[in-house]
N, C-alpha and C positions, 0 to 999 in steps of 0.2 A: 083265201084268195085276197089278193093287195090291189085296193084301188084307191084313186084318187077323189080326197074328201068333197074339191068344187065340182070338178066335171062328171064323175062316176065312173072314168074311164078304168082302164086295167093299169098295174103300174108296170114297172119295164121286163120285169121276170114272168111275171103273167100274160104280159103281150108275148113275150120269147116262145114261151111254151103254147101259148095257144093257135101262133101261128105256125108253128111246127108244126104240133098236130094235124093242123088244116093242110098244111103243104108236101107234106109227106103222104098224104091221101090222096091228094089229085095233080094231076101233070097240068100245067098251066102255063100261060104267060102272070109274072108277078112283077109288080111295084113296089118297094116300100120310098115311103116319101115322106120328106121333113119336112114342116112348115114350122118358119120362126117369122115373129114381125116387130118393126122395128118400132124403139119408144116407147114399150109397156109400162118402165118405171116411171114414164111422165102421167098416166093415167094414174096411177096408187100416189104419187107425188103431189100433183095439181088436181085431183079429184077426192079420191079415198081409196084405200083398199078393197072396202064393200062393191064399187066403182068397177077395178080392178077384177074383183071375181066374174060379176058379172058380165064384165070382157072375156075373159077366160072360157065361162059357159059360154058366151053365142056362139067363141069359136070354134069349141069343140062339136057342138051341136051344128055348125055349118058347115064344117069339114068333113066329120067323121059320123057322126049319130046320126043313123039311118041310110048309111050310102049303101047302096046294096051290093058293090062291087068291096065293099069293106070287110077283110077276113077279122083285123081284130083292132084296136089304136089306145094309142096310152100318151098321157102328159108325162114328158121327158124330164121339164123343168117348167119354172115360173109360164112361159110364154113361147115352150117348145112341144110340138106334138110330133108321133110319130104312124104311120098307118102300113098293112100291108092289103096290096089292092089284088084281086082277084082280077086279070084283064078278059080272060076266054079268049074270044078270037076278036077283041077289041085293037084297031091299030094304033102301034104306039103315038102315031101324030096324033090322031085322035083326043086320045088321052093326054098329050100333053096342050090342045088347042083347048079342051075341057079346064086345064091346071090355069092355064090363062086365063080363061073367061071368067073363074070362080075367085080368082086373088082381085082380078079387077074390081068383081063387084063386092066383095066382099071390103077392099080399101073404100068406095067409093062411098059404101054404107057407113063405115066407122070413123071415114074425115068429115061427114057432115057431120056424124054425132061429137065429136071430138075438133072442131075445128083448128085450133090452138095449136095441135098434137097431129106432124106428122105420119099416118100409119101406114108399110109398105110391108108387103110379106114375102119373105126370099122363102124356095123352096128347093131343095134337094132332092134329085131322085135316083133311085138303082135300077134297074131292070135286071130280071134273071127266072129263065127256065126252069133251074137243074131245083128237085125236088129233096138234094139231098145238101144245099145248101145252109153253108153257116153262116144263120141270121144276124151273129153279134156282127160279123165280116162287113155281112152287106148291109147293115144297118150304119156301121161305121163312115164305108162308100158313100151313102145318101147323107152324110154325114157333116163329109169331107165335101163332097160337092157343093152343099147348101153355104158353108161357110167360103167357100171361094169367090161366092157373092155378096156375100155380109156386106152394106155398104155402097154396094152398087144397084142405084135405085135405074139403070135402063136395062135391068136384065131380070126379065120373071120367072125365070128357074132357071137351075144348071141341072144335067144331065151326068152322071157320073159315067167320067172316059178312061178306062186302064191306060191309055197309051200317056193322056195327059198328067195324070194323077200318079205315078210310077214314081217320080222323085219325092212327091210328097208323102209316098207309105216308104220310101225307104228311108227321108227323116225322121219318119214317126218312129216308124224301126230303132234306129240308130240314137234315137233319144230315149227312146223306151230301155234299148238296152245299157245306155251310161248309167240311167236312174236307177234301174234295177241293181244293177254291177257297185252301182257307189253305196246302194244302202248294206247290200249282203258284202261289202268290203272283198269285191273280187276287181275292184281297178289298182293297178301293181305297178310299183317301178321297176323297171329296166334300163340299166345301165350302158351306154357303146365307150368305151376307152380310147384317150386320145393321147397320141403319140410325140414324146418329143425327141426330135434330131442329137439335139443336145445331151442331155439325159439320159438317150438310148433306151427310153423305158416310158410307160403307163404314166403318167402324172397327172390326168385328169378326168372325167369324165361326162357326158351329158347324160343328164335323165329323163327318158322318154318312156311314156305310158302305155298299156298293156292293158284289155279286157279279158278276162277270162269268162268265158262263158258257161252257160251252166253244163256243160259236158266236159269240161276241164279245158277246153281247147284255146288256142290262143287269139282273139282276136286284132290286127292292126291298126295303129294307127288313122289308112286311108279310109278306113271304113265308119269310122266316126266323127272325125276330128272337123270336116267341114261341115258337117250337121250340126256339131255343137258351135261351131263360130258362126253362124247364120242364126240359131237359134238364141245365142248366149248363153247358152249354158256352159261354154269353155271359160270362164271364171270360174265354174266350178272344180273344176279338172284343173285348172290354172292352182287354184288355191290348194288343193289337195298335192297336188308333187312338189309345190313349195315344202310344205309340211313334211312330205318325207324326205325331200333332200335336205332338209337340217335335221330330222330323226335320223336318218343314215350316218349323217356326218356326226352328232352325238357319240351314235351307239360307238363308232369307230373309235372315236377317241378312250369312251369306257374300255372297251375291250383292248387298248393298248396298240390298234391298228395305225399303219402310216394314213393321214390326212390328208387329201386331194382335193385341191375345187374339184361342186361340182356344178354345171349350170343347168338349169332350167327355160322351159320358152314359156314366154308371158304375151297375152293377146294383148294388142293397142288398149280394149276397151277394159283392160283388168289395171293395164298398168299406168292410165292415167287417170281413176281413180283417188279422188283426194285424199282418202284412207291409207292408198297404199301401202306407199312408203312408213307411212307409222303403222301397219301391220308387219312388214319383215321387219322392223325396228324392234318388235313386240316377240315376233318369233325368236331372232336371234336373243334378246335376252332371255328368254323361255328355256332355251336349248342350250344355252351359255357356248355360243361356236363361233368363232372367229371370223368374221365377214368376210375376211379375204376368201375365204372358201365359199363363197355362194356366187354366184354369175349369173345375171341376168339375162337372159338371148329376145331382143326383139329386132323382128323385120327391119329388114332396109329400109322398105316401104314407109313403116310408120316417121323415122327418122326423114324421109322427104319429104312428109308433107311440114317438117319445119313448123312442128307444134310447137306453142309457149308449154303446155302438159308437158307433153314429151321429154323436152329441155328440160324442166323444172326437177322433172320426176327423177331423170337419169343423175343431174347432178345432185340432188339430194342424194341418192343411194349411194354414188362415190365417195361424197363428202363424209357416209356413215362410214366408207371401209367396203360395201358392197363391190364388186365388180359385175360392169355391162359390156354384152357386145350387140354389135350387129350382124343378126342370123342371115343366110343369102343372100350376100353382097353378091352385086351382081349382076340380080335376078331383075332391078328396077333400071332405072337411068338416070345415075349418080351423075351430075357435073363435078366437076375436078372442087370448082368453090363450094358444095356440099360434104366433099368428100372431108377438107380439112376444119369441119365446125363441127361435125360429130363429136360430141363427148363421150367419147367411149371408150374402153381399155382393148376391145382386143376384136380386128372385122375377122369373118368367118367366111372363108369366098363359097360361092354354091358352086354346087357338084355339078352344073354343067359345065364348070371352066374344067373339068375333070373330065367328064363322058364328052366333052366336044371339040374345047379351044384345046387343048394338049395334044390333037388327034393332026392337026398342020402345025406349020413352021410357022405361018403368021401367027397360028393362036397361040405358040409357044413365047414367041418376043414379046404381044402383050399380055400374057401372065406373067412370066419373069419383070416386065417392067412396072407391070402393078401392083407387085408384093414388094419392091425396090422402093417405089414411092409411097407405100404405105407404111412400112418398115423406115422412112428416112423421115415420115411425122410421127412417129411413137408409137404404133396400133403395131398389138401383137398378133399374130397370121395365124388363124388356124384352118388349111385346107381340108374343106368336106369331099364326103365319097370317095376318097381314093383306093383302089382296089385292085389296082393291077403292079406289076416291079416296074414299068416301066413308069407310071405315074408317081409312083415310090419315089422313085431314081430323079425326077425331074422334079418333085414338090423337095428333096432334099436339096440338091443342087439348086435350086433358087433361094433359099434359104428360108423356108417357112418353121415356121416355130413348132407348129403341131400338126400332128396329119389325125385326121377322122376317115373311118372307112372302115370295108371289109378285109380289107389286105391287114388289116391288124386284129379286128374281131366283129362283128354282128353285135345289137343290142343284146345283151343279155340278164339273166335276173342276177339281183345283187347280189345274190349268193355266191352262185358263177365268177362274179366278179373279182368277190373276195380271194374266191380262188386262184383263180387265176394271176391277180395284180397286187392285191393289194400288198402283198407282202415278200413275193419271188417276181419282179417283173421281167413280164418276156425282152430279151436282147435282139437287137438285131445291129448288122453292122453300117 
């Protein structure tokens, strides 16, 4: 049995199981509830460690040793406990006007001993019935709760709300499964083919990332991709499809296969970065592959806010031989004097000038007149989404340089790709 050396408490596996046991026996109203408090490392800091402990003991011994509504409680971490309470027919206000009364006195006690040393104690709680509950779950819940107050000294507990906390487990989710997915190497590129007029064939293509989950299945894009950009973690996905869009474009050239850009999308916070650019500097010589072949795709967005980064970043990479564009053009609200300082090789209009403005005659004269003026300052047009003949017929007839879309193919894996393009490209007239 595993406990802990200060407090005497259970550690977290032995709490696990002994609450189980307890809860599987009796139908009950239950609590588990986190208490963390703020500034511990200034007692071990400004006092001593000895100091320290015996902070630790009062609080386990105030909170937990001896409550008689206490089924079992364990030290989490340094200065985190956790408890499961037995309520009976105790009302939840109750026991939360109880959770009040005992943080009060309990800070009240430890800022006189400690005057110097802020002490406030956030508290997280679950509530749950069902006897066949999973503890790690709700443990997790009182968890998530407690930390949504981290910080905020006018709030003496949070209550864990499903309705509230719902975005928050499905970033967890969605983070949980990129981490997972990039160490067991199941995050994958997939390739969409981009069309040109000219050429009458495949000449390029975007690479966009793919989860496979652990049942083989395919997971999208939309189901991760804004988790990891709120998170940051999209540097890391960022940095990895860089890596195999110049692996790809290697292996092509060893195998004898025809060469095509291909580009990639890079987040604002990856791609300004002081490192950056001397990292694709670093890959491409790694891979020994021709710059021309790599394309950088960033946001409209970021290009409006008229970074000194931005600027700096984009023309170093051109200056190396890299090519950038601007991904959903469009989407923001370009002024005309923005539109012509862009440094950049090639604007990429978004797929609503496709699913919307093409659908009227207005929206048809200004797409035709804004590929006209984009094409008459040097940016090469690659229309996204296109997926119908009649969009076809009208992003040709305006004279865009490449069409993206399902009218020509769906992402696919690079395998597919090859098949399909790389080497027999589809015609059309």
């Amino acid at each position: 049995m595993g406990v802990d050396s200060i407090t005497g408490l259970y550690d977290f596996n032995e709490f696990l199981n002994r609450a189980k046991a307890h809860i599987s026996k009796y139908a009950s109203q239950y609590a588990i509830i986190i208490n963390d408090v703020s500034n511990f490392k200034y007692i071990n800091k400004f006092y001593s460690k000895q100091t320290g402990d015996v902070f630790i003991d009062d609080m386990a011994r105030y909170y937990l040793v001896g409550n008689p509504r206490s089924v079992c409680a364990c030290r989490i971490d340094a200065e985190q406990f956790a408890t499961v309470l037995d309520l009976g027919d105790i009302h939840i206000d109750n026991e939360l006007k109880r959770i009040v009364w005992m943080n009060e006195e309990f800070e009240k006690v430890m800022n006189n001993k400690f005057p110097d040393i802020y002490i406030h104690v956030y508290t997280g709680i679950y509530f749950f019935s069902d006897t066949n509950v999973d503890l790690r779950e709700a443990f997790d819940k009182a968890k998530m709760a407690k930390a949504s107050i981290k910080g905020k000294l006018d709030i003496p507990y949070k209550v864990y709300d499903p309705n509230e906390f719902i975005n928050k487990e499905n970033e967890m989710e969605a983070s949980n499964l990129f981490r997972k997915a990039h160490q067991e190497d199941r995050v994958v590129a997939f390739l969409q083919p981009q069309f040109s007029f000219k050429d009458k064939k495949v000449v390029g293509a975007e690479l966009l990332s793919r989860i496979i989950d652990e049942e083989g299945d395919i997971v999208e894009p939309r189901y991760y991709i804004s988790t990891l950009e709120q998170t940051g973690i999209i540097s890391t996905l960022d940095k990895l499809m860089t890596e195999k869009a110049f692996a790809i474009l290697r292996r092509w050239e060893d195998e004898g296969r025809d060469l095509m850009p291909i580009s990639v999308n890079v987040a604002r916070q990856e791609y300004v970065k002081p490192d950056f650019v001397k990292r694709m500097k670093d890959l491409q010589r790694m891979f020994n592959v021709a710059p021309k072949y790599i394309e950088f795709e960033i946001l409209e967005s970021s290009f409006l806010e008229n970074s000194d980064l931005i600027l700096k970043t984009t023309n170093e990479l051109r200056e190396f031989g890299f090519q950038v564009s601007v991904d959903d053009f469009g989407s923001g609200y370009s002024s005309l004097n923005q539109i012509a300082t862009i440094p950049a090789d090639t604007i990429k209009l978004d797929k609503k000038f496709a699913s919307k403005s093409l659908k009227t005659e207005k929206g048809k004269v200004v797409v035709k007149s804004l590929i006209r003026m984009l094409k008459d300052i040097d940016y090469k047009i690659v229309f996204e989404g296109i997926e119908t003949e009649v969009q076809y017929e009208l992003a040709r007839d305006y004279e865009c340089d490449l069409i993206q879309g399902y009218i020509i193919d769906k992402p696919i894996p690079v395998s597919k790709f090859e098949e399909r393009y790389n080497k027999q490209h589809r015609q059309r007239d």
